[in-house]
TIRO-463865 format. One record per residue (C-alpha): residue in one letter; x, y, z; chain. Coordinates in steps of 0.05 Angstrom, whole numbers, plus 5000, padded with zeros to 4 digits. Example, Ala and Ser with C-alpha at 12.3 -4.5 7.8 and 13.67 -1.06 7.14 Angstrom:
<sites>
<site><residuo>A</residuo><X>5246</X><Y>4910</Y><Z>5156</Z><cadena>A</cadena></site>
<site><residuo>S</residuo><X>5273</X><Y>4979</Y><Z>5143</Z><cadena>A</cadena></site>
</sites>
This chain:
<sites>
<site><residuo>X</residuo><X>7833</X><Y>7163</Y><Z>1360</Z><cadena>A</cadena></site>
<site><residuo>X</residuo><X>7855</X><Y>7131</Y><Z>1425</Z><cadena>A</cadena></site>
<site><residuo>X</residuo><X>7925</X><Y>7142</Y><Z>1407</Z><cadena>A</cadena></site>
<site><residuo>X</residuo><X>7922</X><Y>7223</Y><Z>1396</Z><cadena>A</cadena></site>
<site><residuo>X</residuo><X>7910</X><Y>7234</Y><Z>1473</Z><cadena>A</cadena></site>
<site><residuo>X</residuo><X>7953</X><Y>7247</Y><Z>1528</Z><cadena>A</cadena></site>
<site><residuo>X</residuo><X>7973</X><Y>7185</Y><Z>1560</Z><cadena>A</cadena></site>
<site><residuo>X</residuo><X>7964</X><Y>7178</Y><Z>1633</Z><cadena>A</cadena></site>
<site><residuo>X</residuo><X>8004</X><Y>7226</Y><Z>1668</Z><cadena>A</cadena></site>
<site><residuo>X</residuo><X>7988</X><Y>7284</Y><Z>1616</Z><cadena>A</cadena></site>
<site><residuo>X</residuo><X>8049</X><Y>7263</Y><Z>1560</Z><cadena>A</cadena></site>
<site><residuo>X</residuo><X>8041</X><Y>7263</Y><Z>1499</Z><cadena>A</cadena></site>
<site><residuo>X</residuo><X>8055</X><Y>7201</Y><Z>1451</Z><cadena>A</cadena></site>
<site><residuo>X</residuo><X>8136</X><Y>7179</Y><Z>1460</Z><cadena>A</cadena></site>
<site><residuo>X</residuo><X>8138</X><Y>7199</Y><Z>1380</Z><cadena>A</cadena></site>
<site><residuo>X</residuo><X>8111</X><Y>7261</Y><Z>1386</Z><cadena>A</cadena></site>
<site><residuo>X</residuo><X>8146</X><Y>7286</Y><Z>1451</Z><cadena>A</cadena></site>
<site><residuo>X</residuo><X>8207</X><Y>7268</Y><Z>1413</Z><cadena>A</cadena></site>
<site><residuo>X</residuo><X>8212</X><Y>7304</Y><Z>1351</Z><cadena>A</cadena></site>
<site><residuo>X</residuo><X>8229</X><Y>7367</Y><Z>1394</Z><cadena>A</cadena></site>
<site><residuo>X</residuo><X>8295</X><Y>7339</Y><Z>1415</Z><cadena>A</cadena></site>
<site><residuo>X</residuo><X>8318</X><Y>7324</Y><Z>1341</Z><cadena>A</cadena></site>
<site><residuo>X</residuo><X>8374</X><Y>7376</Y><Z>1348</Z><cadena>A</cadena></site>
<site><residuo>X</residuo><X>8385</X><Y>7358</Y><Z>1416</Z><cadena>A</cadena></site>
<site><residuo>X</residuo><X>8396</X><Y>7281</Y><Z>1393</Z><cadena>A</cadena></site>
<site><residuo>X</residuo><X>8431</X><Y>7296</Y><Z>1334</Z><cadena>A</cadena></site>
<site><residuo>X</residuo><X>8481</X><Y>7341</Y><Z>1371</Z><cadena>A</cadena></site>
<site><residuo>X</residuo><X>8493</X><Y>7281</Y><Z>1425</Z><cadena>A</cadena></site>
<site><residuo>X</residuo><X>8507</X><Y>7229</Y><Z>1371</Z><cadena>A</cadena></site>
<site><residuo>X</residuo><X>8561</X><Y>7278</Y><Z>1335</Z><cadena>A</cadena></site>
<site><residuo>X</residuo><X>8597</X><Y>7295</Y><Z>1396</Z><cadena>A</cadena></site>
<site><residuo>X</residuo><X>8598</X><Y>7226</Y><Z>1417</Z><cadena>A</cadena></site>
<site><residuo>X</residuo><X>8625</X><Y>7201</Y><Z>1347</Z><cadena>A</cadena></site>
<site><residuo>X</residuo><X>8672</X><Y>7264</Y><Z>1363</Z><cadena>A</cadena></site>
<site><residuo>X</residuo><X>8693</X><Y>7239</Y><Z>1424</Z><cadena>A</cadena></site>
<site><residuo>X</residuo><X>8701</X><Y>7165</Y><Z>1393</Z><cadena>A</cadena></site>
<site><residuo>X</residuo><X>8740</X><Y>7182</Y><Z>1343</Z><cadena>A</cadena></site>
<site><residuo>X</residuo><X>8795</X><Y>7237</Y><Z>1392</Z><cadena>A</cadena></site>
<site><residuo>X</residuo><X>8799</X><Y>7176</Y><Z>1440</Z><cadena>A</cadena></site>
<site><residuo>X</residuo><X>8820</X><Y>7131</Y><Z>1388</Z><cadena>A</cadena></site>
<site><residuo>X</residuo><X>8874</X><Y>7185</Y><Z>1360</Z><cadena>A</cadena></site>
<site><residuo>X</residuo><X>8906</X><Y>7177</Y><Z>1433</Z><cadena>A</cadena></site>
<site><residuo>X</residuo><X>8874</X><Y>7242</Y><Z>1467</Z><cadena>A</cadena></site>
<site><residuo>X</residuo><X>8861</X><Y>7203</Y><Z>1534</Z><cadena>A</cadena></site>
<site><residuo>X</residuo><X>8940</X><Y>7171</Y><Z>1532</Z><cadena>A</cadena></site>
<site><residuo>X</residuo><X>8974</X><Y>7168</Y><Z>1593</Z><cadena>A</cadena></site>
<site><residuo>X</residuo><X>9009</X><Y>7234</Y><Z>1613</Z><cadena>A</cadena></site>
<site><residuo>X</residuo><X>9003</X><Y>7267</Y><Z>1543</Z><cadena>A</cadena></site>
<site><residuo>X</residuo><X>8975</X><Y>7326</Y><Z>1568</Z><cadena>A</cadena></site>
<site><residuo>X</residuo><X>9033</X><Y>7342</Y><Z>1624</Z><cadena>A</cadena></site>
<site><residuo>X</residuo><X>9088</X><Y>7322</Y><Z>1561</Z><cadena>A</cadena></site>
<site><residuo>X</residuo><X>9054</X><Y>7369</Y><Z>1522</Z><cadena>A</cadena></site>
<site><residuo>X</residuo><X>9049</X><Y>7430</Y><Z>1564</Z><cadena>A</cadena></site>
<site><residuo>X</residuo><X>9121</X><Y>7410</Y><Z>1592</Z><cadena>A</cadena></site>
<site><residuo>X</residuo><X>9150</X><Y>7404</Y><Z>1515</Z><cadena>A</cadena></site>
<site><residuo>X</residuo><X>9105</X><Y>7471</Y><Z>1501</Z><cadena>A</cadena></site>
<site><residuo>X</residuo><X>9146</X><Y>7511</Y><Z>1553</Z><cadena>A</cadena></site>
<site><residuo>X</residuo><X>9215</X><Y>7486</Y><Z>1541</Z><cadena>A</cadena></site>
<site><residuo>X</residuo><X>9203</X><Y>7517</Y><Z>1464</Z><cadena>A</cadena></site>
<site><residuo>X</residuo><X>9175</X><Y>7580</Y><Z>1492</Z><cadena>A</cadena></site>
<site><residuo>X</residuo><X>9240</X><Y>7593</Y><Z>1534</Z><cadena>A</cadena></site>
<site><residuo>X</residuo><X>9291</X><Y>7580</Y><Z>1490</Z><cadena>A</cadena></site>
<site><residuo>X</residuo><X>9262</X><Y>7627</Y><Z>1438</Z><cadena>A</cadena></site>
<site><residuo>X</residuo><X>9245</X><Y>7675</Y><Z>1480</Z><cadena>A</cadena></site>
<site><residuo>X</residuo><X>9310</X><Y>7666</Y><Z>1507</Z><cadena>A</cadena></site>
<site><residuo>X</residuo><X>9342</X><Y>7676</Y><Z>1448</Z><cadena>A</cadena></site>
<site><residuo>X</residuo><X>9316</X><Y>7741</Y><Z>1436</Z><cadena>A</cadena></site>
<site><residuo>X</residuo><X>9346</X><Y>7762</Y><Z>1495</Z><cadena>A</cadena></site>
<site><residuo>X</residuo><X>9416</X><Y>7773</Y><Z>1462</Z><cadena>A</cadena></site>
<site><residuo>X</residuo><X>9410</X><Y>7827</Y><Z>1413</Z><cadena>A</cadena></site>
<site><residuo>X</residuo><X>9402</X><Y>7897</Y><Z>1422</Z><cadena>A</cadena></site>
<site><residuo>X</residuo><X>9335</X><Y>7901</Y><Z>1387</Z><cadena>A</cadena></site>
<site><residuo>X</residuo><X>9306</X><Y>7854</Y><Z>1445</Z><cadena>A</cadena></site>
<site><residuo>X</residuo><X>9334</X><Y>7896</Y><Z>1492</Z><cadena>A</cadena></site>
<site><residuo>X</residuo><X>9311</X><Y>7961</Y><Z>1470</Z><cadena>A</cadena></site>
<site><residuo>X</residuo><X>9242</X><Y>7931</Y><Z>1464</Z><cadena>A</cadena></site>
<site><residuo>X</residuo><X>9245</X><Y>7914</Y><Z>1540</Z><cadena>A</cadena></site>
<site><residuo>X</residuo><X>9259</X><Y>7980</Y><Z>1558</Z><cadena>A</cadena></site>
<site><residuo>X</residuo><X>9174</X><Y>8000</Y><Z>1563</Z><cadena>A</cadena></site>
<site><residuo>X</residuo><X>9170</X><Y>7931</Y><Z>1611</Z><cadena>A</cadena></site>
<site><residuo>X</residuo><X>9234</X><Y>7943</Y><Z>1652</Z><cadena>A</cadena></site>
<site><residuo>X</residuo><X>9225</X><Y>8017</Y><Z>1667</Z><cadena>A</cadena></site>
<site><residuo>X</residuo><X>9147</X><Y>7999</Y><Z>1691</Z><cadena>A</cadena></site>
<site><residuo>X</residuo><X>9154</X><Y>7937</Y><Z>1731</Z><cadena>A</cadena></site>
<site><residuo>X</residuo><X>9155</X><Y>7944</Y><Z>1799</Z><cadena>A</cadena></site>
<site><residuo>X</residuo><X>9189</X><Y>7882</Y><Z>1812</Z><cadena>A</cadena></site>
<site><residuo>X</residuo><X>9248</X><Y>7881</Y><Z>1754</Z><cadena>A</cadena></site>
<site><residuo>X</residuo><X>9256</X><Y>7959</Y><Z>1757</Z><cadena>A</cadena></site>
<site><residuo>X</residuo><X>9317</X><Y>7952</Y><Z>1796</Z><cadena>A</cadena></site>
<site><residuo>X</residuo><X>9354</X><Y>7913</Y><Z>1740</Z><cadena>A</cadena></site>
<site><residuo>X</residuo><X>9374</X><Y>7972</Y><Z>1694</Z><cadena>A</cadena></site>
<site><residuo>X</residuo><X>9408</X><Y>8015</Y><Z>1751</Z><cadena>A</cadena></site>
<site><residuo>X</residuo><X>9455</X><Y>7948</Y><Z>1771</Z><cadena>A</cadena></site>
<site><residuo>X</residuo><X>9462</X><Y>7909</Y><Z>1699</Z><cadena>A</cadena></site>
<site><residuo>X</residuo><X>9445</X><Y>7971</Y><Z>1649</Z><cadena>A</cadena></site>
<site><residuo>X</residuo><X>9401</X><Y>7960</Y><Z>1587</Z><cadena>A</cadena></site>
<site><residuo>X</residuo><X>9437</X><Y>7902</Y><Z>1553</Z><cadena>A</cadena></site>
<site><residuo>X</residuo><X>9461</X><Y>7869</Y><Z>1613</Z><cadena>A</cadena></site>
<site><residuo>X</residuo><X>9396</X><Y>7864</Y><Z>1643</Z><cadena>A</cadena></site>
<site><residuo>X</residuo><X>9368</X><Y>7827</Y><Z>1578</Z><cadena>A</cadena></site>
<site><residuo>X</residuo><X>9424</X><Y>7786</Y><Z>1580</Z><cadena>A</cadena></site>
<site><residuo>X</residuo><X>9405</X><Y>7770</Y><Z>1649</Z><cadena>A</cadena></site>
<site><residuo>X</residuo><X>9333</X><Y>7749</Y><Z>1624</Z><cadena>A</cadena></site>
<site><residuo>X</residuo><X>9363</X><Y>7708</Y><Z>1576</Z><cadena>A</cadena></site>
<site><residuo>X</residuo><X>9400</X><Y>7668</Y><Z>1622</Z><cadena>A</cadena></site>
<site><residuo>X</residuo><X>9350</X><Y>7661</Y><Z>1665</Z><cadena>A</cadena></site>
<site><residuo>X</residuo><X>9287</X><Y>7639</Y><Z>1613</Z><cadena>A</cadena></site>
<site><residuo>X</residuo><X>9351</X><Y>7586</Y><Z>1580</Z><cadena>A</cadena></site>
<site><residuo>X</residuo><X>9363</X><Y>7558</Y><Z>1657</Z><cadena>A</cadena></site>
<site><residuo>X</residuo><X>9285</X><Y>7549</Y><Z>1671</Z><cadena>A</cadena></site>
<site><residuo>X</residuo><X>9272</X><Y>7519</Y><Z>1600</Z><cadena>A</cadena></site>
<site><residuo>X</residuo><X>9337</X><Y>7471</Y><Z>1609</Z><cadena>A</cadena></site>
<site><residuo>X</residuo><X>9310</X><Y>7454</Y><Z>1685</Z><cadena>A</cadena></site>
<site><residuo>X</residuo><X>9235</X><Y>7436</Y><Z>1660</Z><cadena>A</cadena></site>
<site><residuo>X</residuo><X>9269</X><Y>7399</Y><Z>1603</Z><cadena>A</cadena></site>
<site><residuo>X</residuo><X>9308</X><Y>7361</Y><Z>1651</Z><cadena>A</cadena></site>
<site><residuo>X</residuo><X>9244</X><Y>7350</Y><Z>1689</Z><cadena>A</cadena></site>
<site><residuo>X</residuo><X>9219</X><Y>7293</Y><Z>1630</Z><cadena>A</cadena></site>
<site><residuo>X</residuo><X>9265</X><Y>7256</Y><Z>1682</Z><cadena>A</cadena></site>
<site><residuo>X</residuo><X>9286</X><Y>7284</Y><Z>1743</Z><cadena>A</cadena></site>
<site><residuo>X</residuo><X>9221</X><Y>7311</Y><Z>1775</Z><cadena>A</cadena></site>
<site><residuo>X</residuo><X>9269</X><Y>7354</Y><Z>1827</Z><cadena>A</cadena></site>
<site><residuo>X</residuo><X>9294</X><Y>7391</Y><Z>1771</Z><cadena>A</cadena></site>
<site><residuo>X</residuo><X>9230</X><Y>7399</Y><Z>1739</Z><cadena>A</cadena></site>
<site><residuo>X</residuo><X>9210</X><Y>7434</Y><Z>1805</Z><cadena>A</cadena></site>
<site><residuo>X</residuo><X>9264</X><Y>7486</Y><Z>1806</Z><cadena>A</cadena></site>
<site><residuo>X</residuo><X>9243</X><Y>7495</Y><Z>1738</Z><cadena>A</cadena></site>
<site><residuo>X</residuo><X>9169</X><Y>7504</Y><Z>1750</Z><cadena>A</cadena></site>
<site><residuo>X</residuo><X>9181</X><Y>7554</Y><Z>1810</Z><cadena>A</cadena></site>
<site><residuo>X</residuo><X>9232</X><Y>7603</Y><Z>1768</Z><cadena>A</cadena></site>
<site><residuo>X</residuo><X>9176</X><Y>7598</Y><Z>1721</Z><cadena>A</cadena></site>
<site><residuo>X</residuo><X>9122</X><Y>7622</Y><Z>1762</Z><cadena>A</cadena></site>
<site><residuo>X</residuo><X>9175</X><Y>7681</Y><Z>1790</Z><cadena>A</cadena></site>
<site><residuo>X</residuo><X>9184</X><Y>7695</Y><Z>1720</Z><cadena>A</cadena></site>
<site><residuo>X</residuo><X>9112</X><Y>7711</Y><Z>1700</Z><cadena>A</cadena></site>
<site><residuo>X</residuo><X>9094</X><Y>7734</Y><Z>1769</Z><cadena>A</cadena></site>
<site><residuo>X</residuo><X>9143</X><Y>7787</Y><Z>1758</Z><cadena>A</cadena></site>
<site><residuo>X</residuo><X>9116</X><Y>7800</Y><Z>1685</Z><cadena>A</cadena></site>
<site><residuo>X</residuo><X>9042</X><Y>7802</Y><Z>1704</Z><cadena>A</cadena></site>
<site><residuo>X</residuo><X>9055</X><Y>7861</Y><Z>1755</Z><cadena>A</cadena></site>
<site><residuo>X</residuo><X>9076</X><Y>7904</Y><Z>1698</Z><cadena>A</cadena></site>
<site><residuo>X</residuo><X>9002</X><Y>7901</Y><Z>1672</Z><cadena>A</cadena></site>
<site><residuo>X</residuo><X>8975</X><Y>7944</Y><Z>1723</Z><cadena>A</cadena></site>
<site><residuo>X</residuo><X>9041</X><Y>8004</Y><Z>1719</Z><cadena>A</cadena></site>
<site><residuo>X</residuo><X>9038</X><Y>8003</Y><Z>1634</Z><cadena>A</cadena></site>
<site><residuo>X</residuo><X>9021</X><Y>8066</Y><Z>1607</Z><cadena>A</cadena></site>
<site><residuo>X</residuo><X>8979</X><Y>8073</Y><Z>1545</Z><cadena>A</cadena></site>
<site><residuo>X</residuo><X>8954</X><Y>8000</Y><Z>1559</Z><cadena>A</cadena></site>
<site><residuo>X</residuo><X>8880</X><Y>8012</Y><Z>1551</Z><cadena>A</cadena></site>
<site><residuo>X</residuo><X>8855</X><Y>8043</Y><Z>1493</Z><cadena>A</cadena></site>
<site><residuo>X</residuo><X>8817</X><Y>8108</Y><Z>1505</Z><cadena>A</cadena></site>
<site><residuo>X</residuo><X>8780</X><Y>8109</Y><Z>1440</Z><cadena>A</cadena></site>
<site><residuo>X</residuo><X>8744</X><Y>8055</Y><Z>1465</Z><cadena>A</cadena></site>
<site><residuo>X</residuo><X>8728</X><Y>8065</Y><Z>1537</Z><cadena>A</cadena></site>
<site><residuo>X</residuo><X>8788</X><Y>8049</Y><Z>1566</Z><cadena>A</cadena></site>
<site><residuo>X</residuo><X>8804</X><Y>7991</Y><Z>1614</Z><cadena>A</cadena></site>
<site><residuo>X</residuo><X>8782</X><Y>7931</Y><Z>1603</Z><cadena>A</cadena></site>
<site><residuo>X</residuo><X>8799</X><Y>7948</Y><Z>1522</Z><cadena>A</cadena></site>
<site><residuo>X</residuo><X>8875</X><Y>7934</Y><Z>1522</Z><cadena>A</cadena></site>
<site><residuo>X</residuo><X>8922</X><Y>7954</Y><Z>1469</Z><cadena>A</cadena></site>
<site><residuo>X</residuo><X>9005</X><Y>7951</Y><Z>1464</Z><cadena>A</cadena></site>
<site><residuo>X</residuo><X>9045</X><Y>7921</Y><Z>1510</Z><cadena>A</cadena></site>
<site><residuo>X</residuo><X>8991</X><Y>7908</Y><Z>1560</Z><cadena>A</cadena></site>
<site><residuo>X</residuo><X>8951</X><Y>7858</Y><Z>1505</Z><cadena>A</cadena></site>
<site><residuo>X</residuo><X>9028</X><Y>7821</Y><Z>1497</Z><cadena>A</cadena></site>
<site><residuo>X</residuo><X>9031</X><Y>7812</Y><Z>1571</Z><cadena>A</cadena></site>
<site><residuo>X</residuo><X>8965</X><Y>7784</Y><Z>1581</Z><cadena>A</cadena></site>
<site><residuo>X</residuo><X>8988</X><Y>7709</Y><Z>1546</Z><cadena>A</cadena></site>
<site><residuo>X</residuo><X>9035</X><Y>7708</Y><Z>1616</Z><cadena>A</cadena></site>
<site><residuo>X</residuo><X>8972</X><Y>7695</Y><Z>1658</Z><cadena>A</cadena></site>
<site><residuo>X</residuo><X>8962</X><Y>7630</Y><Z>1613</Z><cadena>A</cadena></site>
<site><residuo>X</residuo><X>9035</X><Y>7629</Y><Z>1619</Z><cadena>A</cadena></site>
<site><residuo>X</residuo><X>9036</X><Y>7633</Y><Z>1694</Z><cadena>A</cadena></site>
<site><residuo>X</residuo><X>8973</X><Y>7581</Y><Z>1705</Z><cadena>A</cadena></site>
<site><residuo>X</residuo><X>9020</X><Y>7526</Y><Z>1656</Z><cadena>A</cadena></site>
<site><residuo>X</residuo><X>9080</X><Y>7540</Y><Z>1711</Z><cadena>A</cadena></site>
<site><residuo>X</residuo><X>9028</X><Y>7525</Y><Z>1771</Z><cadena>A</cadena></site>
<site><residuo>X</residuo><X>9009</X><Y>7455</Y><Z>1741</Z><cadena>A</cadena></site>
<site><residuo>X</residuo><X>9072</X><Y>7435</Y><Z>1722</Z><cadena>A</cadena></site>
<site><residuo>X</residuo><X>9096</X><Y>7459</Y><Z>1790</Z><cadena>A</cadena></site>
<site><residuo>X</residuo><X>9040</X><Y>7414</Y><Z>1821</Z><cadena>A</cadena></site>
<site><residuo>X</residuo><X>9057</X><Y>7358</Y><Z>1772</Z><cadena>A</cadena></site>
<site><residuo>X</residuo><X>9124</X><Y>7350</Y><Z>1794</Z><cadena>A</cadena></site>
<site><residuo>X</residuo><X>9117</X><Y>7358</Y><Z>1867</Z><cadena>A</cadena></site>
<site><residuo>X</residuo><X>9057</X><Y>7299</Y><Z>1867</Z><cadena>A</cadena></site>
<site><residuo>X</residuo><X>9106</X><Y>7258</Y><Z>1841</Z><cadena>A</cadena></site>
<site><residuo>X</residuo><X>9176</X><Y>7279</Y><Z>1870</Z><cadena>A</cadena></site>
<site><residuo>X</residuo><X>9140</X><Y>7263</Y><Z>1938</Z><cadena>A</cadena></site>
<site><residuo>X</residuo><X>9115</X><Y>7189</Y><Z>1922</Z><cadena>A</cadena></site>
<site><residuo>X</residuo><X>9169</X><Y>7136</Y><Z>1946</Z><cadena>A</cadena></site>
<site><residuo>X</residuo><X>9193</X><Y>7090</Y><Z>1897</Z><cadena>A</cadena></site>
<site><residuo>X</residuo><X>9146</X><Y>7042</Y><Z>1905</Z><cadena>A</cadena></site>
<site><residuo>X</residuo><X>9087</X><Y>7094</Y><Z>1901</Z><cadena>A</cadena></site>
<site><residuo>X</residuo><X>9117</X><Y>7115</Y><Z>1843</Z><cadena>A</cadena></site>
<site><residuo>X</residuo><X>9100</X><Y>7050</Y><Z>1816</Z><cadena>A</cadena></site>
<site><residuo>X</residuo><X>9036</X><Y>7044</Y><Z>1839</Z><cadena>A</cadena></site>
<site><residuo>X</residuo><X>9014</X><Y>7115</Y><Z>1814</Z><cadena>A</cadena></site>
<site><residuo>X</residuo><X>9044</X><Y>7096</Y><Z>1739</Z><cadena>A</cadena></site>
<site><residuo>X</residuo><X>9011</X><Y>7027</Y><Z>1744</Z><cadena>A</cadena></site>
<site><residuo>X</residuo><X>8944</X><Y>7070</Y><Z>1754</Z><cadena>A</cadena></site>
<site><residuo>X</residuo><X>8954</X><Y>7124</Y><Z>1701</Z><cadena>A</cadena></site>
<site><residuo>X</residuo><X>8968</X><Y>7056</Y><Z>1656</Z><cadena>A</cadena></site>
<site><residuo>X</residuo><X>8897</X><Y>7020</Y><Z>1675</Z><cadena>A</cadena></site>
<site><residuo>X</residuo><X>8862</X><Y>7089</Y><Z>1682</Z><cadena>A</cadena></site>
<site><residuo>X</residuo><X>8895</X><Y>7144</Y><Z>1631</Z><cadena>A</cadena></site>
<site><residuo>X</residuo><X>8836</X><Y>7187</Y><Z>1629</Z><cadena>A</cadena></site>
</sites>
């Protein structure tokens, strides 16, 4: 009977108390296992992250690059180029084609910096900054779009069209600003901080 109380400070039994938490505890022991097992599969490895994002970008641009060449891309641009207040002034001095050649060369130049940046991190920076002009420029579009928002449904915030393509440039834009922050932290370590920095990501990758 003794047992069945409250103990002294109004608990009940440790058994008791604790069959509440079951799906509590049982959730804490997966996600642990979870994390066991993505640490072991090299999640936590030194830099893998930054390589990652770095190799991500360098694909991005040279397909999107690519596109650039044809006439189909550059008829597609026309919605974008007419309504962005900051590349609007491309079609009057390069024309329609021209000025998606012009966004070819520049998306194959930034991707070709940031690939170069795997080993020169002053190159990587040039990169990273005529990345984040790049999406800066394609992010003030949003705002100009016409039929971006989709009356049927209420209008802004439902986005349809061109405005739903252009939102992936503010993930776009946010990749640019690490990279760009990446790369200046370590263009701006002497050589022998350098060291010492890569010595610590070594003994602490997380």
């Amino acid at each position: 009977m003794k047992d069945t109380y409250p103990n002294k400070v109004g608990l009940a039994p440790a058994a008791t108390a604790g069959s509440g938490n079951a799906p509590a505890l049982i959730f804490n022991e997966l996600m642990n296992l979870l994390i066991k097992i993505l640490v072991r599969l090299g999640i936590l490895k030194k830099d893998l992250d930054y390589h990652l994002v770095r190799a991500s970008m360098v694909i991005i641009y040279f397909f999107f690059g690519y596109q650039k060449w044809f006439p189909y891309e550059a008829q597609g641009l026309i919605p974008f180029f007419k309504n962005g207040p900051l590349i609007s002034w491309m079609y009057p001095v390069f024309g329609v084609q021209g000025s998606s050649w012009f966004l070819g060369v520049s998306e194959w130049l930034f991707g070709a910096l940031l690939f170069l940046g795997f080993w020169n991190k002053k190159l990587g920076i040039l990169g990273a900054l005529g990345s984040c002009v790049t999406f800066i420029m394609t992010i003030t579009i949003i705002p100009f779009m016409p039929d971006g928002w989709n009356v049927a449904a209420g209008g802004f915030p439902a986005m349809q069209g061109n405005v739903a393509f252009l939102m992936k440039d503010l993930v776009l834009f946010a990749v640019s600003v690490y990279l760009l922050n990446q790369d200046v932290a370590r263009a701006s370590l002497s050589p022998e901080s350098a060291r010492a920095y890569s010595d610590h990501k070594k003994q602490n990758p997380a």
